[in-house]
C-alpha positions in Angstrom: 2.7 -11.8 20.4 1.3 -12.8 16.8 2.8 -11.2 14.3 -0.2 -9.4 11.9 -0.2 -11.1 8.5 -2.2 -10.3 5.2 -5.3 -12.6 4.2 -8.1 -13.4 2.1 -11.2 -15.7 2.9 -13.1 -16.9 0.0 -16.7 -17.7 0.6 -19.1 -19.1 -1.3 -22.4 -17.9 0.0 -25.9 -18.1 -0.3 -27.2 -15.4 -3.1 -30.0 -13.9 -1.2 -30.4 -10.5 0.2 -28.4 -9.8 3.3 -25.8 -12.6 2.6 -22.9 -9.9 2.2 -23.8 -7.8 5.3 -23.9 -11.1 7.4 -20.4 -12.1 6.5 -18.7 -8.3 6.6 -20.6 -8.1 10.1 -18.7 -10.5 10.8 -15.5 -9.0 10.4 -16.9 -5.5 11.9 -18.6 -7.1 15.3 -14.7 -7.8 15.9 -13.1 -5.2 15.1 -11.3 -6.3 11.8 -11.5 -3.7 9.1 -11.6 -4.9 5.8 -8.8 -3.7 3.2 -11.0 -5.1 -0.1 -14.6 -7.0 -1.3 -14.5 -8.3 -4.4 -17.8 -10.6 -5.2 -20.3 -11.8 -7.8 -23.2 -13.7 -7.8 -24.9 -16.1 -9.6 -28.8 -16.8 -9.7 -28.5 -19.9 -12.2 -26.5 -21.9 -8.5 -28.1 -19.6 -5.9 -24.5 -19.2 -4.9 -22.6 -16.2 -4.8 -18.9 -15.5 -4.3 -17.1 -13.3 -2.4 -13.5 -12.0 -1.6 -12.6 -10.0 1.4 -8.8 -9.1 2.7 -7.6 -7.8 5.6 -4.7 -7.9 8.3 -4.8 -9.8 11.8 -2.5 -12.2 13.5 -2.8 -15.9 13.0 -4.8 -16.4 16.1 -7.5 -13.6 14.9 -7.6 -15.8 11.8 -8.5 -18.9 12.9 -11.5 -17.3 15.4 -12.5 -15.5 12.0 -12.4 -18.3 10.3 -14.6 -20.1 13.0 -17.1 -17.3 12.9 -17.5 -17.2 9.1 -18.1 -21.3 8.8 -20.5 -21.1 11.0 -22.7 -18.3 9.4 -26.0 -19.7 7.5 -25.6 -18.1 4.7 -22.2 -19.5 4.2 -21.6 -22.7 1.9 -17.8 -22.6 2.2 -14.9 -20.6 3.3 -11.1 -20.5 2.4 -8.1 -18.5 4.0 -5.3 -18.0 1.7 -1.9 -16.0 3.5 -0.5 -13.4 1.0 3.0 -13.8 2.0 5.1 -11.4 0.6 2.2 -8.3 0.5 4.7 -5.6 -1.7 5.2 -8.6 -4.0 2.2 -10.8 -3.8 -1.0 -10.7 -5.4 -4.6 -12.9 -5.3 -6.3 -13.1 -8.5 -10.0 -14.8 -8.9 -10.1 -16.8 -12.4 -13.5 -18.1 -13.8 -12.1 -21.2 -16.0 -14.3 -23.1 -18.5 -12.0 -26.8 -18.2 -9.3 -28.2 -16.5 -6.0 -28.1 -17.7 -4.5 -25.0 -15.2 -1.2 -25.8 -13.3 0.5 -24.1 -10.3 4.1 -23.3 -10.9 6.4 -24.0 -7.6 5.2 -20.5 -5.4 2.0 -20.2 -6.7 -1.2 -21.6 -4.8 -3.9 -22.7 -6.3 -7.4 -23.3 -4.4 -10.7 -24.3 -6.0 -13.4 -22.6 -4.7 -16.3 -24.2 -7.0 -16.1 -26.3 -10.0 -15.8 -22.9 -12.2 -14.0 -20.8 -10.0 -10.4 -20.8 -8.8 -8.0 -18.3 -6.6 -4.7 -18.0 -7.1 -2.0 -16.3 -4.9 1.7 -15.7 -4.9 4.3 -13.4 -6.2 3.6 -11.0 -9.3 6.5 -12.2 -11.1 5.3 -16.0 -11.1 1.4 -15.3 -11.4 1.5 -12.9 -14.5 3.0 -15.8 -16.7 0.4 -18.3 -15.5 -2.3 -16.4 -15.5 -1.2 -14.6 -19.2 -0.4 -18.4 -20.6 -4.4 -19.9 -19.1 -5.8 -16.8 -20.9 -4.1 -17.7 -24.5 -4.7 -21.2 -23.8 -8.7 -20.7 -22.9 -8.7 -21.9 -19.5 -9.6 -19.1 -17.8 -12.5 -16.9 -19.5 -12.3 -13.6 -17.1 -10.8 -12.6 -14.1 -9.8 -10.1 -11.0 -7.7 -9.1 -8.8 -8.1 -8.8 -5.4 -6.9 -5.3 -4.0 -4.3 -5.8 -1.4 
């Protein structure tokens, strides 16, 4: 049996009304509660952006992840595995220019051309994330309740 793991999708989604409940119907018409939402939109790109975690086993994942990609409101969707849960963390960074680099442990995914996720242990994120702040890389951020 499939072990349950801990995961976030990131979507980019239409920014209309009714885009959010589509994609967290989703998740309920199966069953899947969701631990966290965490999104923004933005009516300059007609996009918006939103985070969701939960738990499941791999195989849940990948049918989720089926689902969601094939919703109309949805642009895009990424999974990202938080690995070590009681030391792991997901943080959403708007950055204004390129220059951000992943330290061994750390993933990095681009979601858009200003938005990025980052996931991996407390320890190695903080630094990063601390340093792209100083440096002016990354102009706001959040985390994403786990």
């Amino acid at each position: 049996m499939d072990r349950w793991r801990l995961w976030v999708f990131a979507a980019v989604l239409e920014d209309a009304p009714g885009s959010l409940l589509t994609l967290v119907s989703a998740f309920a018409n199966r069953a899947v509660s969701l631990l966290s939402v965490l999104g923004c939109g933005a009516s300059i790109t007609g996009e918006g952006l939103v985070l969701v975690s939960f738990r499941c086993s791999e195989r849940r994942r990948r049918e989720l992840e089926r689902v969601v990609r094939r919703l109309a409101v949805v642009r895009s969707v990424e999974a990202v595995e938080v690995e070590e849960p009681e030391r792991g963390r997901v943080v959403l960074m708007e950055v204004t220019r390129e220059g951000l680099s992943a330290p061994e442990g750390l993933r990095l995914v681009r979601l858009t051309e200003r938005w990025l996720l980052a996931g991996g242990p407390e320890p190695v994120l903080r630094p990063m994330l601390r340093g792209a702040i100083d440096a002016g890389i990354v102009a706001r951020h959040a985390e994403v309740m786990l």
